[in-house]
MDAnalysis code that builds the backbone (N, CA, C; Angstrom):
import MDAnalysis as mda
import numpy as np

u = mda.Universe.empty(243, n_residues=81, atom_resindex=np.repeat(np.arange(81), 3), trajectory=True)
u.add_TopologyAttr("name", ["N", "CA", "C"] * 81)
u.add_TopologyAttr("resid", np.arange(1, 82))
u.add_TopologyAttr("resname", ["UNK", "UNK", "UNK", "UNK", "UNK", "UNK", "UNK", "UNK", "UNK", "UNK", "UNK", "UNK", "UNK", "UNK", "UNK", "UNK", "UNK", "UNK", "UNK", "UNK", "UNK", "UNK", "UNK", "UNK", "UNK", "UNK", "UNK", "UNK", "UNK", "UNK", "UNK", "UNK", "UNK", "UNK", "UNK", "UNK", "UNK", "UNK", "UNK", "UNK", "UNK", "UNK", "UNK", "UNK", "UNK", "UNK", "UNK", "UNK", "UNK", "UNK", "UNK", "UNK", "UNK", "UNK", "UNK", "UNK", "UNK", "UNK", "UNK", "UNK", "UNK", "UNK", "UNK", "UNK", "UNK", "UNK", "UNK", "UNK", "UNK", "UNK", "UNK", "UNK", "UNK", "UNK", "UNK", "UNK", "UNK", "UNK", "UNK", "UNK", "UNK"])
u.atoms.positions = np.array([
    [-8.001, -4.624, -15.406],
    [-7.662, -3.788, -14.266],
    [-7.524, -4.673, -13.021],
    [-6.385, -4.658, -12.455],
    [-6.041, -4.952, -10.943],
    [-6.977, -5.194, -10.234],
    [-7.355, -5.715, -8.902],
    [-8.293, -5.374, -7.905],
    [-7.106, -4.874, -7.040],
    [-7.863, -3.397, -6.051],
    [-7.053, -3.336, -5.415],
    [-6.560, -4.241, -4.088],
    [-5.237, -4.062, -3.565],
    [-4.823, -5.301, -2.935],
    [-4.590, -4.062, -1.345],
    [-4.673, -5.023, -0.083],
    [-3.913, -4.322, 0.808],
    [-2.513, -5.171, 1.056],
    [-1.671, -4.001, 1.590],
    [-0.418, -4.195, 1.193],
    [0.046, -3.544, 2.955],
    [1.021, -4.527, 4.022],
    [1.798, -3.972, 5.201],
    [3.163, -4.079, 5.379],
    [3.406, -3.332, 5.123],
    [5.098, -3.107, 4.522],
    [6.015, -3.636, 5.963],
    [7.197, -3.614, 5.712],
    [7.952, -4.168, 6.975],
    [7.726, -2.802, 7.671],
    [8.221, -1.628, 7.562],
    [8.438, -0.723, 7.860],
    [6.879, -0.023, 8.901],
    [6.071, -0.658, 8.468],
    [4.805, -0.940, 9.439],
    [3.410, 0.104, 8.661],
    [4.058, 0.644, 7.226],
    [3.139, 1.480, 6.923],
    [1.991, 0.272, 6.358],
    [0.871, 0.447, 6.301],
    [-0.455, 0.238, 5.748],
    [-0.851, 0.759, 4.293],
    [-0.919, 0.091, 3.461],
    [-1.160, 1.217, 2.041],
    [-2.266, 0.086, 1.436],
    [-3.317, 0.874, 0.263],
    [-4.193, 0.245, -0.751],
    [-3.941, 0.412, -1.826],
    [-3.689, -0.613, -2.660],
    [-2.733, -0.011, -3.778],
    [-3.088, -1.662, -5.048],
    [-3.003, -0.749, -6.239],
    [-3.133, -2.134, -7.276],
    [-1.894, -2.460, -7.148],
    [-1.396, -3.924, -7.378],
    [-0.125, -4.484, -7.159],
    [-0.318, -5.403, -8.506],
    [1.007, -5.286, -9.279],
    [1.424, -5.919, -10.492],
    [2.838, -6.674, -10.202],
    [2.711, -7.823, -10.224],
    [4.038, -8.548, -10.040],
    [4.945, -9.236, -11.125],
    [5.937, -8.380, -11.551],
    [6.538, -8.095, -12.074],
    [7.943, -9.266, -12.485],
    [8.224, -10.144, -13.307],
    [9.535, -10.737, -13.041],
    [9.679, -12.411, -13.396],
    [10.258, -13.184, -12.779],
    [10.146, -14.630, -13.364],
    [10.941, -14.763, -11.734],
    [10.139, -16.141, -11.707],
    [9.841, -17.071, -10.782],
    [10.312, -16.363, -9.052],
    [11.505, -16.489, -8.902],
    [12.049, -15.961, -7.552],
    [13.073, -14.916, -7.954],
    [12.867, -14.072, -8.966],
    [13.457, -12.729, -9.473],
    [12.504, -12.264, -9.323],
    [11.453, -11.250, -8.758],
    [10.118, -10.692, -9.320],
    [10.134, -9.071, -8.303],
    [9.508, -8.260, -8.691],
    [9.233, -7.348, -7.824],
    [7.874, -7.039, -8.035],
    [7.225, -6.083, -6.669],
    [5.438, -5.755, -6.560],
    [5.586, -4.054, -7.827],
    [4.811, -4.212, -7.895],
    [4.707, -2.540, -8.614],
    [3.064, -1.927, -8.453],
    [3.738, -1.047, -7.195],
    [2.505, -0.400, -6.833],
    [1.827, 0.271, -7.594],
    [0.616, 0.787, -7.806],
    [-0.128, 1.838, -9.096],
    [-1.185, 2.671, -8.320],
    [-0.555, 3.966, -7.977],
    [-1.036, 4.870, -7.392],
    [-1.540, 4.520, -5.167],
    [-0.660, 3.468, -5.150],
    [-0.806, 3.491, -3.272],
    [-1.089, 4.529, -2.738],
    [-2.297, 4.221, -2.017],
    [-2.335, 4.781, -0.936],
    [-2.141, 4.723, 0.703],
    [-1.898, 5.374, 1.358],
    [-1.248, 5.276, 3.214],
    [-2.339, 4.868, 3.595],
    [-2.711, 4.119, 4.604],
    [-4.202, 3.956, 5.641],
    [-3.385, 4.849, 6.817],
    [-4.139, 5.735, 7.227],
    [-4.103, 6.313, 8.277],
    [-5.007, 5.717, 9.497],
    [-5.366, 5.448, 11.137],
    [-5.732, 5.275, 11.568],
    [-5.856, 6.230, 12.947],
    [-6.907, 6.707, 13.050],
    [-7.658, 7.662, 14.423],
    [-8.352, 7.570, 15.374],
    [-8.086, 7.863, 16.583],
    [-8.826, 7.441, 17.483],
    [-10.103, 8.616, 17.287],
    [-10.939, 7.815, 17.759],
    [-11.716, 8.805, 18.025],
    [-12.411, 9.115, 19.791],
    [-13.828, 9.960, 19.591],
    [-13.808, 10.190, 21.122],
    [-14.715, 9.026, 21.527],
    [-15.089, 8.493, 20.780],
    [-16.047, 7.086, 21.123],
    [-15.056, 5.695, 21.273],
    [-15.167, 5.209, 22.631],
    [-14.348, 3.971, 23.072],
    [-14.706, 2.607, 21.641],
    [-13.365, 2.513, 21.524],
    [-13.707, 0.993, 20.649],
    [-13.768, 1.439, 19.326],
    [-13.959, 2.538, 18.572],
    [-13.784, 2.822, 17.304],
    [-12.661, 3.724, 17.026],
    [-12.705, 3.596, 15.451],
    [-11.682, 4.424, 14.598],
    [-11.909, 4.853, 13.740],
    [-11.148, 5.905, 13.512],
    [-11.509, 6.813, 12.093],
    [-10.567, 6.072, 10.967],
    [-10.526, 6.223, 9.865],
    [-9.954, 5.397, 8.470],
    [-9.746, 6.605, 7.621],
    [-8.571, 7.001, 7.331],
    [-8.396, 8.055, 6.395],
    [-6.989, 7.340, 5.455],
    [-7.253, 7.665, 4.253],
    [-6.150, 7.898, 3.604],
    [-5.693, 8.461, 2.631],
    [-3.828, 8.524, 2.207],
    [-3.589, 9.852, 1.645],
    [-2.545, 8.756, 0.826],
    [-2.230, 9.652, -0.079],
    [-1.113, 9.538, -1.072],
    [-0.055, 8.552, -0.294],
    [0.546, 7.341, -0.633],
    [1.798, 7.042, 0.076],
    [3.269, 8.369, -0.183],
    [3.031, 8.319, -1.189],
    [4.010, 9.650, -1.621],
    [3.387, 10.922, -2.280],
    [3.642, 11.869, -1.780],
    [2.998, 13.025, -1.913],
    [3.098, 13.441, -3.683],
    [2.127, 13.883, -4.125],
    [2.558, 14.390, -5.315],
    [3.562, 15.495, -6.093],
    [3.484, 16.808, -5.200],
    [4.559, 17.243, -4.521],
    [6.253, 16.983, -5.135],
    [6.249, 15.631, -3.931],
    [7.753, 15.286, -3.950],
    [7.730, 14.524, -5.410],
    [6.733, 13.616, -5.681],
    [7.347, 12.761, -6.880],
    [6.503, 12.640, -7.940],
    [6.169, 13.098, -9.202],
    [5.578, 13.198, -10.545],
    [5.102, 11.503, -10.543],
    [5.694, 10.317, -10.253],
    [5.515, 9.159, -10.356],
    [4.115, 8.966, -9.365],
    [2.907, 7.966, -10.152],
    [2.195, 7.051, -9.815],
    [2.593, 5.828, -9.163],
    [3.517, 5.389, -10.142],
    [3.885, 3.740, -9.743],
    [4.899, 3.396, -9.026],
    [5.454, 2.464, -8.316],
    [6.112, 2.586, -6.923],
    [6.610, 0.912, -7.500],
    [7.809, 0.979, -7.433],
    [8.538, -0.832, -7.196],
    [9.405, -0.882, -5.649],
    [8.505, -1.920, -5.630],
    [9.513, -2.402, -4.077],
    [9.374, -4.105, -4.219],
    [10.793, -4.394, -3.621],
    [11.294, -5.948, -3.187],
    [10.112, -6.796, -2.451],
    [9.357, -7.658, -2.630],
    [8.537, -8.228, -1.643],
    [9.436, -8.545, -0.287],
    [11.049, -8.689, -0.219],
    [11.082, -9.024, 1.140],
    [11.026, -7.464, 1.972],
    [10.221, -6.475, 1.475],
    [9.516, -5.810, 2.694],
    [8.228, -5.564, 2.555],
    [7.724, -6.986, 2.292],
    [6.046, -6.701, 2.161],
    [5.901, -8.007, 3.671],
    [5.243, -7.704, 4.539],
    [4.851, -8.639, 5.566],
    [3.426, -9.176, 5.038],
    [2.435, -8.624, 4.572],
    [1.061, -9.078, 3.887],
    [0.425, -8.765, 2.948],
    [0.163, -9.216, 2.013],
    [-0.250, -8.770, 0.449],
    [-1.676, -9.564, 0.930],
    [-2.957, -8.981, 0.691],
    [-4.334, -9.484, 0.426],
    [-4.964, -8.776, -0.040],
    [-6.038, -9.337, -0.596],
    [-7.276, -8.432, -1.717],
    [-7.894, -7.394, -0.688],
    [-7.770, -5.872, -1.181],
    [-8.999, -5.017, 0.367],
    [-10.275, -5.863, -0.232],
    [-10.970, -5.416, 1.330],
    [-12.266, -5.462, 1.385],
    [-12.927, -4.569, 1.852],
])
């Protein structure tokens, strides 16, 4: 099993998601497995935030878990902590 990775897309979303990389050498794509969005909240206390998150894609719209996207719109791939 994966560790999950954090993942900041060009597009500026935030997601936690196992990432499987997929492909040979400089052909390859990420393949997300069940991502999730980081949401971020202010709260009423100066200097902190709330941390919520939800489905990157709603279940809803798409029966699919797993998600492929191009790394050239990944700006940072690292292990969460």
């Amino acid at each position: 099993m994966e560790l999950a990775k954090f993942v900041r897309l060009k597009n500026g979303d935030d997601l936690i998601s196992q990432v499987v990389e997929t492909g040979l050498d400089d052909d390859y794509v990420y393949n997300l497995i069940s991502p999730l969005k980081v949401l971020y909240m202010q709260t009423s206390k100066p200097g902190y935030i709330q941390i919520a998150m939800v489905p990157w894609v709603m279940p809803r719209i798409c029966e699919s878990s797993e998600f492929t996207i191009d790394p050239d719109d990944v700006l940072v791939l690292s292990n969460a902590s």
